[in-house]
ZAMARGU-4260 file (C-alpha; in steps of 0.2 Angstrom, whole numbers, plus 5000, padded with zeros to 4 digits):
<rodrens>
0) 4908/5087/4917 | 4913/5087/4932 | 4903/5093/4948 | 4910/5107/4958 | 4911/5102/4978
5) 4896/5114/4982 | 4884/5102/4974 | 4892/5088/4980 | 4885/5078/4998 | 4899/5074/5009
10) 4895/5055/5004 | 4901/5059/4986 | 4915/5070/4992 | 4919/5053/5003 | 4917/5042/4988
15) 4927/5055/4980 | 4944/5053/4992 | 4941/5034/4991 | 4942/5034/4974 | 4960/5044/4975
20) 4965/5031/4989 | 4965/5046/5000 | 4957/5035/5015 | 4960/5045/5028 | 4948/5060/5021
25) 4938/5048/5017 | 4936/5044/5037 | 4936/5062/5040 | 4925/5065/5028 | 4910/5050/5033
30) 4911/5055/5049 | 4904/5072/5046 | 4891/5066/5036 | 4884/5052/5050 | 4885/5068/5063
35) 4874/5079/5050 | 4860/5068/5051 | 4865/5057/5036 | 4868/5041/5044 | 4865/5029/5029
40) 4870/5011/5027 | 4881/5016/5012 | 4892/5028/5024 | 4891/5018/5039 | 4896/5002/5028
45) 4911/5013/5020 | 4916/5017/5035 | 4918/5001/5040 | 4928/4995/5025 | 4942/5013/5028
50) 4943/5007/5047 | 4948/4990/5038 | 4961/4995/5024 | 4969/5006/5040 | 4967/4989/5054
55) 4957/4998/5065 | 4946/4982/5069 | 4937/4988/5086 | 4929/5002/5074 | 4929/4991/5059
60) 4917/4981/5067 | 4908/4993/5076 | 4902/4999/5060 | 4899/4984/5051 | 4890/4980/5066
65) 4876/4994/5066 | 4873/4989/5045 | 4870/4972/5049 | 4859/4976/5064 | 4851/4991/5051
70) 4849/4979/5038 | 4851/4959/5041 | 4854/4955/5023 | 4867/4965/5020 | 4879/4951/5013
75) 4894/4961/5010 | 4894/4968/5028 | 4891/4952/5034 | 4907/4944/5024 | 4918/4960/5030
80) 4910/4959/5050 | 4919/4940/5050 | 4935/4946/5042 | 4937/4959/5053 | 4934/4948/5070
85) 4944/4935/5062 | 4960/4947/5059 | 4959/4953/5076 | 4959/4938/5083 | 4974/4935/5074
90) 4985/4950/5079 | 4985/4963/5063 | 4990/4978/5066 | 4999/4994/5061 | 5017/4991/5062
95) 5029/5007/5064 | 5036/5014/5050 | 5039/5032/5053 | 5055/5034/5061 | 5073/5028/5055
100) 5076/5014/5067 | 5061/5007/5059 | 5071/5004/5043 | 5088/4997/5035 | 5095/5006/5021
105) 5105/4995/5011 | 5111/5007/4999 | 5105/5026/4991 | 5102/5041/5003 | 5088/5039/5016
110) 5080/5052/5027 | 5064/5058/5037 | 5059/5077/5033 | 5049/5090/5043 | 5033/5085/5036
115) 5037/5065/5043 | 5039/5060/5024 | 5051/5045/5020 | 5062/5054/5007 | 5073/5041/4997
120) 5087/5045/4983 | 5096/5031/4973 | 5092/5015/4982 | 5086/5002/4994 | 5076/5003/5012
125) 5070/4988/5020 | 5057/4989/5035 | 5066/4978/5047 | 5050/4971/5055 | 5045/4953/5045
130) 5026/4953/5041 | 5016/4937/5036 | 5002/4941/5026 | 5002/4962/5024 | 4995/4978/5017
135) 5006/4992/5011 | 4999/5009/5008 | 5009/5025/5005 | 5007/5039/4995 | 5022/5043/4984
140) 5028/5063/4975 | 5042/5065/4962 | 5051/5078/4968 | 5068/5080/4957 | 5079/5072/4948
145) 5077/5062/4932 | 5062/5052/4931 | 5066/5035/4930 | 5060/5017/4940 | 5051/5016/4956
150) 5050/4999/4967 | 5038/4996/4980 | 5041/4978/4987 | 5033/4965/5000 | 5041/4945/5006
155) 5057/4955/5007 | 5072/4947/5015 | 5092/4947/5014 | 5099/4930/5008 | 5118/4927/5005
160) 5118/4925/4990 | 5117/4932/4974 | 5128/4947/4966 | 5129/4954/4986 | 5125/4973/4982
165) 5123/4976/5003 | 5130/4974/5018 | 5148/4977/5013 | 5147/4965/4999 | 5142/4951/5008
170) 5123/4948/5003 | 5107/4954/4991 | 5090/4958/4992 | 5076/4943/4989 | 5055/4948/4986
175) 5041/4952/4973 | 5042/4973/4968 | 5030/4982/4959 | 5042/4992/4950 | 5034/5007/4937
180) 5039/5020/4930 | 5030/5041/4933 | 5036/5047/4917 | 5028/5036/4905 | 5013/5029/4918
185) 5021/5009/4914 | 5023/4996/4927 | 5030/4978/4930 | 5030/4964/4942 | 5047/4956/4947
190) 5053/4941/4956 | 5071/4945/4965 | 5082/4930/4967 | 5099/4929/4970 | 5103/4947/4965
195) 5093/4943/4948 | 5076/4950/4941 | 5064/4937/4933 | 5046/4946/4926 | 5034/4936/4936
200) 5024/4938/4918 | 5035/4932/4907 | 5026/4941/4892 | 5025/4956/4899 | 5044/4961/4891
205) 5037/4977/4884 | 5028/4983/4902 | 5010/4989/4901 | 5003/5005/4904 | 4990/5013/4915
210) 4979/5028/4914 | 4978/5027/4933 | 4994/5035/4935 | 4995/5054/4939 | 5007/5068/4935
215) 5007/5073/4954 | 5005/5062/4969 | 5000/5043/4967 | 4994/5031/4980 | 4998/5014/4980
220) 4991/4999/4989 | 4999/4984/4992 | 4989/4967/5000 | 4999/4951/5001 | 4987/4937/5008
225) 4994/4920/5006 | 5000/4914/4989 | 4992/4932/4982 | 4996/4951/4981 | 4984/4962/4974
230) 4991/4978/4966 | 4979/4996/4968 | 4984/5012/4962 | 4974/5027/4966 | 4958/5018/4973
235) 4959/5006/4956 | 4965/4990/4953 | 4979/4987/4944 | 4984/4971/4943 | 4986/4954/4955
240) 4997/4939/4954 | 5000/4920/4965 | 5014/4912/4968 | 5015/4896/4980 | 5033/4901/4983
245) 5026/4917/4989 | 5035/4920/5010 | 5035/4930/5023 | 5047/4943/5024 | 5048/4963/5025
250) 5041/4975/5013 | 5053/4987/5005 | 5056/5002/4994 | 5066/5005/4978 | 5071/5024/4970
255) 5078/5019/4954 | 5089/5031/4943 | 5107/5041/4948 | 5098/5056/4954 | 5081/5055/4958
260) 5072/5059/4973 | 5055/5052/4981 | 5044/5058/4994 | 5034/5043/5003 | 5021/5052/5013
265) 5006/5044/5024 | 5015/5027/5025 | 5004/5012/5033 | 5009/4995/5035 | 5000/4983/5045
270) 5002/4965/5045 | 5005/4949/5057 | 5023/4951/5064 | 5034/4936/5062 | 5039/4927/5079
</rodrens>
């Protein structure tokens, strides 16, 4: 049975956001409870790790900081404190993504509302800043239209060849998406080549189905480090895969169907840019 949020501490309502991939309440939420009193490790150390997912290293490793000064054996905090040094040392950070200069739109309809929601019908957008290694997190809404395949991609780029769907004819659309499906909670995993889609598991023809889909809004979380992109939808993970072919490149997004529309709200893309 399910606790109503008066009995709650604001540490489980924070646990609770996380657990929705809602990392911004999450933030909010953390902060409140260090400024009632209730500076625990657990919150200081969660705080450190939402400061991470969104890039923010100063604060990331301000807060893993005060838990390994609190408590010297907190391994975890200790792991996290050096990857947080070692990516800002590196140069990740957010990249812009909430503005139409900030994307191509290769085919479909393609717009920015009111509420500074990405809203895609019937096709392709490409960020046009290449990342190496990146984290993709948006929030995504159904909002009409038949239901039918969603796409969201990283290690995209435009090659030459292939059935050359873009550009006037003239070139197609190369990557790893995470395709799935709202209507029946089902999700794949695709290589694009040459205008061609190859299942990165090849016995997955009959795609799998998850409980951790929602009828409404659904976060998801993409993180491509390497050779390996790890898959999280709504705070759970989903599902990872590697491949040494694995390159840089742009992430992307795909509305599938003839008249369907998506709302992509709270987007978040940080990553190395690409010389």
């Amino acid at each position: 049975m399910r606790m109503p949020w008066g009995t709650w501490t604001l540490l489980d309502k924070a646990k609770k956001f996380l657990s929705e991939g809602d990392v911004d309440g999450a933030i909010e939420t953390l902060h409140e409870s260090i400024e009632s009193g209730a500076d625990s490790i657990e919150a200081l150390y969660l705080l450190g790790n939402c400061y991470g997912k969104r890039s923010v290293w100063d604060d990331a490793i301000r807060f893993y900081g005060y838990v390994v000064e609190m408590d010297p054996n907190h391994k975890d905090a200790q792991v996290n404190l050096s990857i947080a040094k070692l990516r800002k040392k590196e140069g990740y950070s957010y990249v812009e993504c909430w503005e139409m200069k900030d994307w191509e739109v290769l085919d479909g309809e393609w717009r920015f509302d009111d509420e500074e929601a990405f809203l895609g019908k019937a096709g392709h957008a490409i960020l046009k800043h290449a990342l190496s290694d990146c984290t993709v997190d948006i929030q995504l809404e159904h909002v009409k239209g038949s239901k039918a395949t969603l796409g969201v991609g990283v290690a995209g780029r435009i090659g030459t060849g292939g059935k050359k769907r873009f550009r006037n004819g003239t070139c197609d659309l190369e990557g790893y998406t995470f395709n799935f499906h709202l209507g029946n909670k089902s999700y794949n995993l695709y290589k694009l080549k040459d205008g061609n889609f190859y299942r990165i598991h090849r016995d997955w023809e009959k795609w799998p189905v998850s409980p951790h889909f929602k009828e409404g809004r659904n976060w998801v979380r993409i993180v491509k480090a390497s050779d390996e992109v790890r898959i999280e939808i709504n705070g759970k993970f989903l599902t990872r895969f590697k491949d040494d072919q694995l390159a840089d490149g742009s992430p992307y997004l795909y509305v599938g169907g003839k008249d369907q529309s998506v709302r992509f709200r709270r987007m978040r893309i940080s990553g190395k840019p690409m010389p």
